[in-house]
C-alpha positions as CSV (number, residue, x, y, z in Angstrom):
1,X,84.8,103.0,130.0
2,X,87.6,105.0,128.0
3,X,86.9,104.1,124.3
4,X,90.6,104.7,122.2
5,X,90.6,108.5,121.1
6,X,93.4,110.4,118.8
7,X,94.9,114.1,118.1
8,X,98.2,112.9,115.7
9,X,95.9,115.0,113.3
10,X,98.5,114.7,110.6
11,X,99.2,110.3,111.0
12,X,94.7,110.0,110.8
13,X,94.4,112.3,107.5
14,X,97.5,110.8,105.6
15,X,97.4,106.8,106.7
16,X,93.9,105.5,107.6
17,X,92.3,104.0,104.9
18,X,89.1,105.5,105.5
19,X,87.4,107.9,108.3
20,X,83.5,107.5,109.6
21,X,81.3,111.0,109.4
22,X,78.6,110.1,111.5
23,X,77.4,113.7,111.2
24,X,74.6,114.7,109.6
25,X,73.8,115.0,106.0
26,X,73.9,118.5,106.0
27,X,77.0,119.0,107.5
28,X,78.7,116.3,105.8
29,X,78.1,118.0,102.2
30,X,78.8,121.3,103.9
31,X,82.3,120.5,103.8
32,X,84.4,117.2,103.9
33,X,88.0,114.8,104.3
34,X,88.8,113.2,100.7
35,X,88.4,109.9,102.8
36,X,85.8,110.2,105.0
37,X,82.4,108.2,104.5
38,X,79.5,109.5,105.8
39,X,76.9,107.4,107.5
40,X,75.1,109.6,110.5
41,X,74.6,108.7,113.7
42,X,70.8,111.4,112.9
43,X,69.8,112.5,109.8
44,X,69.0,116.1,108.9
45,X,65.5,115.7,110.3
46,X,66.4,114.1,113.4
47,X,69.6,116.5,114.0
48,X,67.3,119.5,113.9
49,X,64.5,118.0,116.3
50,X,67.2,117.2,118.9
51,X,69.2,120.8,118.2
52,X,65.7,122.3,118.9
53,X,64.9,120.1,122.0
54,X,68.4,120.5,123.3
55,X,67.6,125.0,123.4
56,X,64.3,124.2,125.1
57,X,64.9,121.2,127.5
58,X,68.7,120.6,128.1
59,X,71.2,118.1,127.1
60,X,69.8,115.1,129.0
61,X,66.5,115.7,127.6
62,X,67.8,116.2,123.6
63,X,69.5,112.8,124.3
64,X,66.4,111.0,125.5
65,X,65.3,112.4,122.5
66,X,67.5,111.5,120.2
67,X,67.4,107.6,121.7
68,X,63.9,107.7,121.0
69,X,64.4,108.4,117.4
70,X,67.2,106.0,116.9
71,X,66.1,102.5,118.2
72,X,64.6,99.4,117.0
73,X,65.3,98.7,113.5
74,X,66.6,102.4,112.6
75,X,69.4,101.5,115.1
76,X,70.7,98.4,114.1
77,X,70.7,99.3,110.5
78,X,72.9,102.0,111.0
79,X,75.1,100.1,113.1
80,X,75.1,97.4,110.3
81,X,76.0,100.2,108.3
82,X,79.4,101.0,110.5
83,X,80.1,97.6,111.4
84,X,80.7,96.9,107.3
85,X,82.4,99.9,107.6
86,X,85.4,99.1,110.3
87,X,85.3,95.9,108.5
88,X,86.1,97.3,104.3
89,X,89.1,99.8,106.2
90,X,91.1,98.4,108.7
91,X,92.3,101.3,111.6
92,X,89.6,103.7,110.4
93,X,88.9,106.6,112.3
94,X,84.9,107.6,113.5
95,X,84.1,111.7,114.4
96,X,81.8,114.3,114.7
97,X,81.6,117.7,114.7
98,X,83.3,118.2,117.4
99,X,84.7,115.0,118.8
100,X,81.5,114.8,121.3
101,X,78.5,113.4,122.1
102,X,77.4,111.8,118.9
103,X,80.7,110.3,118.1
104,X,80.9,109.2,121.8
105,X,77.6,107.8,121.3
106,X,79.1,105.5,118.0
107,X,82.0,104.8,119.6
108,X,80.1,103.0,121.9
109,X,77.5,101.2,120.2
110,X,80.4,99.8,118.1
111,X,82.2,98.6,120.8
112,X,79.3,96.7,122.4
113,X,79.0,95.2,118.9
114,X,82.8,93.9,119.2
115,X,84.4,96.9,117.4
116,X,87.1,98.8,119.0
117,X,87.3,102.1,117.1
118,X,89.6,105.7,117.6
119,X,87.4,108.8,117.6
120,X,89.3,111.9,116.7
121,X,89.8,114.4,119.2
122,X,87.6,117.5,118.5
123,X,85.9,115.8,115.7
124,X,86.0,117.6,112.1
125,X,86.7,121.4,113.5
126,X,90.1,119.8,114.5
127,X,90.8,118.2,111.4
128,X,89.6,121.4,109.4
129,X,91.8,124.1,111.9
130,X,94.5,121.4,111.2
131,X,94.7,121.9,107.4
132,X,93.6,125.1,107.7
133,X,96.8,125.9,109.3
134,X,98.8,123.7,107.1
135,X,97.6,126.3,103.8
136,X,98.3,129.1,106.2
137,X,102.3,128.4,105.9
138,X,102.5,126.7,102.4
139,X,104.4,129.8,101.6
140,X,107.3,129.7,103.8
141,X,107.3,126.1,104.0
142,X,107.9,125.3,100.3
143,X,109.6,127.1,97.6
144,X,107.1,127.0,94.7
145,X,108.3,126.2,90.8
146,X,105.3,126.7,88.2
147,X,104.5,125.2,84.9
148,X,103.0,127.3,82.0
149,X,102.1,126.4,78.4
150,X,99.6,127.1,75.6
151,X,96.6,125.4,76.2
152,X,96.5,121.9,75.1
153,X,100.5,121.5,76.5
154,X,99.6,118.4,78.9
155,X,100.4,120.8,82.2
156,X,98.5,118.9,84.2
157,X,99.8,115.5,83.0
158,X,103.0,117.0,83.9
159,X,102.5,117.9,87.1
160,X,100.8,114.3,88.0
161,X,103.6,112.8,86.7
162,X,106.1,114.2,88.8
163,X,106.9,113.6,92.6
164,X,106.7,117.2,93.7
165,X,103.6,118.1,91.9
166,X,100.6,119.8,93.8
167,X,97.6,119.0,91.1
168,X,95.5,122.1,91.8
169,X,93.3,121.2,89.1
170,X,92.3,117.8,91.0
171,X,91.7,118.8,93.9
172,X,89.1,121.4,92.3
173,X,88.2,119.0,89.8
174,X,88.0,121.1,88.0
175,X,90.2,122.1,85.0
176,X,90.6,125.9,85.3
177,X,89.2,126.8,82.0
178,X,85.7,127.9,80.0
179,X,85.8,124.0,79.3
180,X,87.1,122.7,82.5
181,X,84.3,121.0,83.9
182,X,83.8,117.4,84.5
183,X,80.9,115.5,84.7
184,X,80.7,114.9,88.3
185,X,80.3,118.2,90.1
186,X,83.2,120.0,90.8
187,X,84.8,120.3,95.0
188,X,83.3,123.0,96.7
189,X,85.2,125.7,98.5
190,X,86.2,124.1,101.6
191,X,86.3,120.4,100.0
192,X,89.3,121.7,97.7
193,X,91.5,123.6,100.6
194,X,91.0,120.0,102.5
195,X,92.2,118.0,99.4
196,X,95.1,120.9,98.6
197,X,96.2,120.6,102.2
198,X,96.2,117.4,102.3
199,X,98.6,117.3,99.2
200,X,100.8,119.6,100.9
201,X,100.7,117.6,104.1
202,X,101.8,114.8,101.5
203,X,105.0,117.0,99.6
204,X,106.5,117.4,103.4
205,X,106.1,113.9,104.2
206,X,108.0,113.0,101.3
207,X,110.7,115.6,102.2
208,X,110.2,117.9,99.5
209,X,111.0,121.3,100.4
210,X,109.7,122.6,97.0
211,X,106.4,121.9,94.7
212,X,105.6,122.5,91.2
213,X,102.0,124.0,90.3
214,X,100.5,124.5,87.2
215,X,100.0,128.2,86.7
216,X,96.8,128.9,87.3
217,X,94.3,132.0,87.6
218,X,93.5,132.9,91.3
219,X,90.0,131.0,90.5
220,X,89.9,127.5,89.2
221,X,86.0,127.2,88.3
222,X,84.3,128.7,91.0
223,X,87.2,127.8,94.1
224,X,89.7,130.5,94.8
225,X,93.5,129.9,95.4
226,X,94.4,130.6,99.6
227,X,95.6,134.2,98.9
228,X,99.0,133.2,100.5
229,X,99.5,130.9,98.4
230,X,98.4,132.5,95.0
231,X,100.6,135.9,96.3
232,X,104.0,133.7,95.7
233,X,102.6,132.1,92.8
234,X,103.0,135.1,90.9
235,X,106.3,135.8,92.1
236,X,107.7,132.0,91.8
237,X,110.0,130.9,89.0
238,X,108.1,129.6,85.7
239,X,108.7,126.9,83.2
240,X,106.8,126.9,80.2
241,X,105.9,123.6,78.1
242,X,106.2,124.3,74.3
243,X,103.9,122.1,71.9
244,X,103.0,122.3,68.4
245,X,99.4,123.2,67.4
246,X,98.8,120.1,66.1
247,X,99.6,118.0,69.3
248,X,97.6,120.6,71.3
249,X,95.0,120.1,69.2
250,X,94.7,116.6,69.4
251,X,95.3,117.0,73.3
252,X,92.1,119.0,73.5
253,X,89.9,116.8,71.1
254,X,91.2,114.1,73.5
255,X,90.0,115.9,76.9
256,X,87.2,117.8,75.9
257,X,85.3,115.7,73.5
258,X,86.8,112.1,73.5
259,X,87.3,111.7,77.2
260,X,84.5,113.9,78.3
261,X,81.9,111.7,76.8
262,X,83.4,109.1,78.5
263,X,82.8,110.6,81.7
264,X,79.2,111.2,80.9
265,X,78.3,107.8,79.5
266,X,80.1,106.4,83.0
267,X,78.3,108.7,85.3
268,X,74.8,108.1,83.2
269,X,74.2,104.6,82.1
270,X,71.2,105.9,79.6
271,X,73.5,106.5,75.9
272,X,70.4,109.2,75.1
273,X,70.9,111.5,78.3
274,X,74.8,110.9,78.9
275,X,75.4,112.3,74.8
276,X,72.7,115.2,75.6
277,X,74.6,115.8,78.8
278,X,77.7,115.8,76.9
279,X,76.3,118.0,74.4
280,X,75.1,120.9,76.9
281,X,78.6,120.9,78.5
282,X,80.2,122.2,75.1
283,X,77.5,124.7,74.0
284,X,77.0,125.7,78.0
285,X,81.2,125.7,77.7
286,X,81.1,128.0,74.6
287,X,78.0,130.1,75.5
288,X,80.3,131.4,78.6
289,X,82.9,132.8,76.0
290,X,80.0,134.5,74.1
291,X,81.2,138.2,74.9
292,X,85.0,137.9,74.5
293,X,84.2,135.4,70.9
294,X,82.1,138.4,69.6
295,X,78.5,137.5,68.6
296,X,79.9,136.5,65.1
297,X,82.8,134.6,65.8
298,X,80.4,132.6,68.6
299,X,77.7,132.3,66.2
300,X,80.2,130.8,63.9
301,X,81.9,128.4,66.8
302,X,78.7,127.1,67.6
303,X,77.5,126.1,64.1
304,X,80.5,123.8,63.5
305,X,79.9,122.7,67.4
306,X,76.6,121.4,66.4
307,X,77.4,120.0,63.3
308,X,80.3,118.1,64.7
309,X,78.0,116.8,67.6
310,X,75.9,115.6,65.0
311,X,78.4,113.5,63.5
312,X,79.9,112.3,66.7
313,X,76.5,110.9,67.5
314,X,74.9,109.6,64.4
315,X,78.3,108.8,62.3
316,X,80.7,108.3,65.6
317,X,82.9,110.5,64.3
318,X,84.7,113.2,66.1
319,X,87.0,114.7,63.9
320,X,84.6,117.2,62.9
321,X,85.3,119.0,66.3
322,X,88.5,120.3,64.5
323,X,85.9,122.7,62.5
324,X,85.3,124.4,66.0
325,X,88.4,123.6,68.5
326,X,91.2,124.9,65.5
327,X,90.0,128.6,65.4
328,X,89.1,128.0,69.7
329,X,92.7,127.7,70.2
330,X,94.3,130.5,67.4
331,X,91.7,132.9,67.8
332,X,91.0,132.4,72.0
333,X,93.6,130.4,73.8
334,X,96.5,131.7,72.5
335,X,96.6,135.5,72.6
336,X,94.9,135.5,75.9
337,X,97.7,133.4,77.7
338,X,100.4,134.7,75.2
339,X,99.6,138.0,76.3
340,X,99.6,136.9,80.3
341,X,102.5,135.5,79.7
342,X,104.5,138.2,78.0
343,X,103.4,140.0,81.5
344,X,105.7,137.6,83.3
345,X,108.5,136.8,81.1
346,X,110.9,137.8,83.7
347,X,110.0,134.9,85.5
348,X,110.8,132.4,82.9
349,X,113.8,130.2,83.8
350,X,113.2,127.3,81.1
351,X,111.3,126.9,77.9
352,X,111.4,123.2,76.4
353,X,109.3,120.8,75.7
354,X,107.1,118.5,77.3
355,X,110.4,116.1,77.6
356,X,112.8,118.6,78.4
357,X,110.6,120.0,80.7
358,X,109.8,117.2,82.5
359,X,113.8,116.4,82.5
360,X,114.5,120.1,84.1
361,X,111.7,119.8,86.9
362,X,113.2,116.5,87.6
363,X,116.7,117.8,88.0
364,X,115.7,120.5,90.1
365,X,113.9,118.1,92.7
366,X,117.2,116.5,93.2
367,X,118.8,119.8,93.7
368,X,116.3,121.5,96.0
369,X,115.6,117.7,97.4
């Protein structure tokens, strides 16, 4: 029998409300769809048995193989596992690698439990060419607008906030800076360019024919820009966000101190290990700007950093971060993007505040729109 299978690439990675991985682990960790669930049709070990048994003995024989591995109770609890599936996400989508045998395979022993379900033509590699080729002509396809600031500026905030926005710094999850990360891990390489392009794929659905990103570095934590896209980046118009120190100072004590431990204390139940977690991000976070600090000025930073932990945990108070974050801003932040920015001043078509700025991207949407 013909099970249901689908190529409108674009319709499976912006409307179904969830997609079925039955690859392996391995693979599925490898790289992934910000949707996609993964519950394997063989685990690592089993993949690699049947991978070796299919080189020595054929197909037919690697999937007698793999039968023999999966059946009996391993069987039907990872059926149980796809039937709750289909059943949490309504016109989900099941794949493999490559849209073959093991999703075939799924597809099948779902619908001899009662459950009709699409496969996706060529599996993954489809899906990952797709947005692959999606990042490939961001550049031509959209004219780009960019949003600058001093650190602590709300950029990002901005950017959410607006309909045209491409958040850069979620799909990396990462923030871009010496204190950007979060405490979940951040997207790996291929994770992020499936999340960006998926965004994209969003902007043109939506019928924008220009985005605004925050202005970023080529690398955001360890991912790295599509070169196409970072190229007219640095040629694209920029808007900078002007803030006082004093609101940029409470912006950072907000993200990295009061919301990060936050984070840790949801992604860790235990209050001892989530505050020492917590604790090793800032010193890790300042330990990276060692050499550009100065041995000094670091030694200095770090001595109010542990001081102001101290009171954060044993007095709850977090004001004493100021000690440490004030001079992080004057005496780091600033002149390193005031200089990068003095680089580009050409490019600057609107200085405002966060207001005003907003106001301006807004109007230009409905002028490029």
């Amino acid at each position: 029998m013909q099970h249901p299978q689908s190529s409108e690439y674009e319709k499976i990675l912006l409307s179904s409300p969830g997609l079925l991985d039955v690859r392996a682990p391995l693979e599925f960790n490898q790289g992934a769809f910000p949707c996609a669930v993964n519950l394997p049709l063989l685990n690592d070990n089993e993949r690699h048995l049947v991978g070796i048994f299919y080189k020595q003995n054929g197909q037919d024989k690697a999937i007698e193989l793999g039968h023999e591995l999966v059946k009996g109770s391993t069987k039907q609890q990872r059926l149980d596992q796809w039937v709750a599936f289909t059943k949490q996400h309504n016109n989900a989508y099941l794949y493999c690698f490559r849209g073959g045998l093991r999703s075939k395979i799924s597809q099948q022993w779902l619908y001899d439990a009662g459950i009709e379900i699409p496969r996706v033509n060529g599996g993954y590699k489809a899906l990952r060419q797709f947005l692959i080729g999606q990042l490939e002509r961001a550049d031509s396809q959209f004219d780009f607008t960019l949003l600058g600031g001093l650190t602590g500026s709300r950029k990002t905030q901005l950017v959410r906030r607006i309909s045209n926005g491409v958040d850069l710094e979620g799909a990396a999850n990462h923030r871009g800076s010496s204190f950007g990360a979060h405490a979940l891990p951040p997207s790996s390489q291929i994770n992020f360019e499936n999340q960006l392009s998926i965004d994209l794929l969003n902007a043109n659905n939506c019928g924008h024919n220009s985005i605004t990103l925050e202005d970023e570095s080529r690398f955001i934590g360890s991912v790295d820009i599509p070169k196409n896209i970072y190229s007219k980046m640095r040629t694209s118009p920029l808007v900078v966000v002007e803030t006082a120190v004093e609101e940029r100072l409470q912006e950072l004590l907000k993200e990295y101190v009061i919301d990060m431990e936050q984070e840790f204390n949801q992604v860790n139940h235990d209050p001892e290990l989530a505050f020492q977690e917590f604790s090793d991000y800032l010193s890790d976070s300042l330990l990276r700007i060692r050499k550009r600090l100065g041995i000094n000025h670091w030694q200095a930073f770090d001595k109010h950093l542990q001081h102001a932990l101290h009171q954060q945990k044993n007095h709850a108070d977090a004001s004493h971060h100021m000690q440490w974050l004030e001079p992080l801003l004057s005496e780091y932040y600033d002149p390193l993007y005031s200089s990068q920015l003095e680089k580009r001043k050409e490019s600057i078509v609107f200085r405002g505040s966060y207001d005003e700025c907003h106001q301006y991207l807004m109007q230009s949407i409905s002028k490029n729109n």
